[in-house]
matplotlib code that plots the C-alpha trace (Angstrom):
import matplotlib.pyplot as plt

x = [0.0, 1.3, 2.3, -0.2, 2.4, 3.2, -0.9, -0.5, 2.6, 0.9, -2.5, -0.5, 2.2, -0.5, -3.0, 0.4, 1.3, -2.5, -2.8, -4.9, -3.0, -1.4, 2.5, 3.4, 0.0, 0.1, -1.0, -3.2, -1.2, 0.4, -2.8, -5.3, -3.5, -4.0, -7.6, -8.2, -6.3, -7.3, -3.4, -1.0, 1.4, 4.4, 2.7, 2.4, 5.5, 7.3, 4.7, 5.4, 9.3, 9.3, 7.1, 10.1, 12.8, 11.4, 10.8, 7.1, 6.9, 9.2, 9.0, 9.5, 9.9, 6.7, 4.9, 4.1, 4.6, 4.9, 3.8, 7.1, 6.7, 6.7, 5.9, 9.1, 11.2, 14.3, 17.5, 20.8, 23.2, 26.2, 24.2, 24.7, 21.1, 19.1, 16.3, 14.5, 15.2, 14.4, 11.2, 10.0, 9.7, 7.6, 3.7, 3.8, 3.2, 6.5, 7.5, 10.6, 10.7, 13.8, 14.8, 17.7, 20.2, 23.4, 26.6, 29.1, 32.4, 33.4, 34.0, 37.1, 36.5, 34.7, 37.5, 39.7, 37.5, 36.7, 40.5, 39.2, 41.2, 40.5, 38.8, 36.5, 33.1, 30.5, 26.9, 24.8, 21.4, 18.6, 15.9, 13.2, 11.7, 7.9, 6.0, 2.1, 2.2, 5.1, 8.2, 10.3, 14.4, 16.6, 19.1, 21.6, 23.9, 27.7, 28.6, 32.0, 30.8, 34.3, 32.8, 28.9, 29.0, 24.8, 22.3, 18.6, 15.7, 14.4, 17.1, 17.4, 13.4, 13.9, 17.4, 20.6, 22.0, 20.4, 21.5, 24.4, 24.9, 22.6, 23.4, 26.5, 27.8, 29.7, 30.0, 29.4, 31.5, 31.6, 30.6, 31.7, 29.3, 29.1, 25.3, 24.8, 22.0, 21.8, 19.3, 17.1, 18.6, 16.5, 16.6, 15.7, 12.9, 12.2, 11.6, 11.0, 7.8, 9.7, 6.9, 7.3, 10.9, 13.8, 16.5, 17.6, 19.3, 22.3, 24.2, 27.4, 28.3, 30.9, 30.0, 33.1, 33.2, 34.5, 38.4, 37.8, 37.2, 35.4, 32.1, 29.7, 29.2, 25.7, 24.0, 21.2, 18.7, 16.2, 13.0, 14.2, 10.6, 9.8, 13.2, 15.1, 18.6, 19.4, 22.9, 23.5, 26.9, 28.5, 31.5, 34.7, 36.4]
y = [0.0, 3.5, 5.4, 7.9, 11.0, 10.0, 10.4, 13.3, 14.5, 13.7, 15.3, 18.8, 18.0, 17.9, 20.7, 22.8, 21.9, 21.9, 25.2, 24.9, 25.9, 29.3, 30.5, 32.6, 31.5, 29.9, 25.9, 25.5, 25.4, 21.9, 21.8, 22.8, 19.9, 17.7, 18.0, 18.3, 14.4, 13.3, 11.9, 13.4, 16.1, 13.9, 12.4, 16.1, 17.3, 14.4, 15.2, 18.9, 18.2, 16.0, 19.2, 21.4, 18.7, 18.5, 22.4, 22.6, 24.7, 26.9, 26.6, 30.3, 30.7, 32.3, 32.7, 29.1, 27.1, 29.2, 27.7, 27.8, 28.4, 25.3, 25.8, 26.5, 25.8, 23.4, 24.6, 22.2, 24.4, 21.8, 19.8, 20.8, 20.9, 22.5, 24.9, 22.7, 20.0, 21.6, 22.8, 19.5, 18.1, 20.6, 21.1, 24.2, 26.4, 27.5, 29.8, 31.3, 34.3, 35.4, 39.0, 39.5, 36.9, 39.1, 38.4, 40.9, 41.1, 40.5, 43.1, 43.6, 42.0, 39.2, 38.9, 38.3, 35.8, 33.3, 34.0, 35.4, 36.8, 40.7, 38.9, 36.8, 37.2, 36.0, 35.2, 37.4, 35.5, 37.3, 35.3, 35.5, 32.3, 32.8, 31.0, 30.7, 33.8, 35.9, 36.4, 35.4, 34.4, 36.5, 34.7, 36.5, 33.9, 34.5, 31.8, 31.5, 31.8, 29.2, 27.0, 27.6, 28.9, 29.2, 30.2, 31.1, 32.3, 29.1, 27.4, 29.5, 29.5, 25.5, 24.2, 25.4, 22.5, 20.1, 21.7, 21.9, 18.0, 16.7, 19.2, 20.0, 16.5, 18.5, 17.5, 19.3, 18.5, 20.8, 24.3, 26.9, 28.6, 31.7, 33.2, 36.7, 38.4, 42.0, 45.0, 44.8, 46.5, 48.7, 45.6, 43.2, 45.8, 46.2, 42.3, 40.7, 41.0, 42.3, 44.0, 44.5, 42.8, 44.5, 41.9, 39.1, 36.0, 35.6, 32.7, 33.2, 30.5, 29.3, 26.3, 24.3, 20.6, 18.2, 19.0, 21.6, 24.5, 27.1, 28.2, 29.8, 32.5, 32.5, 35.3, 33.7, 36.9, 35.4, 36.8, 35.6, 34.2, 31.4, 29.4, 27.1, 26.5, 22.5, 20.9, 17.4, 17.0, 14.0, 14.0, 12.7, 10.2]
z = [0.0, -1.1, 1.8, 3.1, 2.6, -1.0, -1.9, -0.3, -2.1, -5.1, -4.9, -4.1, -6.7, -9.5, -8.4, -8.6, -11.8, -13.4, -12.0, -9.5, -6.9, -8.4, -7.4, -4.7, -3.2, 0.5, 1.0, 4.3, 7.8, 8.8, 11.1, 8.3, 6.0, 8.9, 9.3, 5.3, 4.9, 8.3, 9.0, 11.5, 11.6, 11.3, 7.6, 6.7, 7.2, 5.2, 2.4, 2.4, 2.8, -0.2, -1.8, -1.0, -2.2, -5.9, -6.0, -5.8, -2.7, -0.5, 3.3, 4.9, 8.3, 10.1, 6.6, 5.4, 2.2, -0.7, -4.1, -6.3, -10.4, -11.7, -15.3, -16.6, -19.7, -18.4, -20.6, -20.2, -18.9, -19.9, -22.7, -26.2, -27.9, -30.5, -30.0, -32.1, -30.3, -26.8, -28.2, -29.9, -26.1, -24.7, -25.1, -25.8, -29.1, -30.2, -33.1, -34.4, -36.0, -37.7, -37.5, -39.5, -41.9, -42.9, -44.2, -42.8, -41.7, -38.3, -35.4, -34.6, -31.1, -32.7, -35.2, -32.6, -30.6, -33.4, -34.8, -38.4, -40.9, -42.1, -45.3, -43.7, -43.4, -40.8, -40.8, -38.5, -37.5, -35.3, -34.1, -31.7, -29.9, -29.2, -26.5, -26.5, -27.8, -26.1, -27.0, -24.1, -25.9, -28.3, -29.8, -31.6, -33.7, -35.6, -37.8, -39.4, -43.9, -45.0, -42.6, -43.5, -46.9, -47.4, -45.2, -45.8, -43.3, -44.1, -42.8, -39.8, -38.8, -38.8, -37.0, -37.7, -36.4, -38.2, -41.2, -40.1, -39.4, -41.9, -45.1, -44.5, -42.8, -40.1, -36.7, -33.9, -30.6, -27.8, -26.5, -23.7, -21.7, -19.3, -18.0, -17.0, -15.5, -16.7, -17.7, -20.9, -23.8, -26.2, -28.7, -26.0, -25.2, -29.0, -29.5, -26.5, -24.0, -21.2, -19.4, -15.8, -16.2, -15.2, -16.1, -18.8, -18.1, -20.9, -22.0, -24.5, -25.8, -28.3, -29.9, -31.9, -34.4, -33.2, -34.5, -32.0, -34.9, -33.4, -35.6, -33.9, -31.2, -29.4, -27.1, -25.8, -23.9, -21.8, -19.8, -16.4, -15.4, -17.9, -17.8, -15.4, -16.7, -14.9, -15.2, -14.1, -12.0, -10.6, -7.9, -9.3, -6.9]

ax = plt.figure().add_subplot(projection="3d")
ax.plot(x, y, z, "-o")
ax.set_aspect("equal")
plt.show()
């Protein structure tokens, strides 16, 4: 028989994720939980801790359990995935607009980053990822042009990784990361829904094939409250 604080657990586990129960809203007292399941304190506090381990709620001192956000977007911090393929495993309706496709040279920072020469030229891709409706990520792409001679909006709109592995035959390998939290720009304000938001997240990352060639150079803008960047990490012994 299923323990008594697990059917607990679970009845407040799926009322926070269907909605029912909204975040930053309070669950009943320990004592009000006690009489609403008819069980003891003791089962009720295991239930609730469990709550608290898996994120649902927050336990503040001389306030209660606060109902945590729980419908968020989980990004792999150290995982190197596609939008596409991100996207494809949630329920939501996702769109990608593309703002811009240019082939420029490179700044002379950039130059020196991605280790170009003063002829090459880069591909600049600006795209916007919408969510139900909002527009909540900016990406703003470089690619390297000797590496990735063609590009289209087409292209861009659908995966540039798949292109990228499938068209082109090349194989990715390996990226470097860093997140930021900063204020909005005027083009984050410009193409996002940043309403009431006074900060982005931002990843850079450089992404590189597997002969460790660098080819790409991502800045990733994010409104702060629909995403949950998770990374896995195991201790080496």
């Amino acid at each position: 028989m299923k323990s008594k604080y697990l059917a607990i657990y679970n009845e407040i586990s799926k009322q926070i994720k269907s909605g029912e129960l909204l975040p930053d809203s309070l669950l009943p007292s320990e004592n009000e939980l006690t009489d609403i399941y008819d069980t003891s304190r003791e089962t009720i506090r295991k239930a609730l801790n469990l709550l608290s381990q898996d994120g649902y709620i927050q336990k503040i001192r001389g306030k209660g359990s606060v109902v945590l956000n729980v419908n968020k977007f989980d990004f792999p911090v150290s995982g190197l995935v596609s939008f596409k393929e991100i996207s494809q495993k949630l329920d939501n309706q996702v769109r990608t607009i593309v703002n811009e496709l240019s082939l420029e040279k490179p700044s002379q920072s950039m130059k020196k980053q991605m280790q170009l020469s003063s002829t090459d030229l880069v591909w600049k891709v600006v795209r916007t990822r919408e969510f139900d409706g909002q527009k909540v990520i900016l990406d703003k792409d470089i690619l390297v042009q000797n590496l990735i001679p063609d590009l289209t909006k087409e292209i861009c709109a659908d995966s540039l990784y798949e292109y990228i592995e499938n068209k082109l035959n090349l194989t990715i390998g390996f990226s470097k990361k860093e997140i930021v939290v900063t204020e909005p720009t005027e083009e984050d304000r410009e193409l996002l829904d940043l309403e009431g938001f006074s900060n982005v997240v931002v990843i850079k990352s450089y992404a590189f094939l597997d002969d460790a060639t660098l080819f790409q150079f991502t800045e990733s803008r994010h409104r702060p409250d629909k995403f949950r960047f998770v990374d896995f990490a195991r201790r080496n012994h």
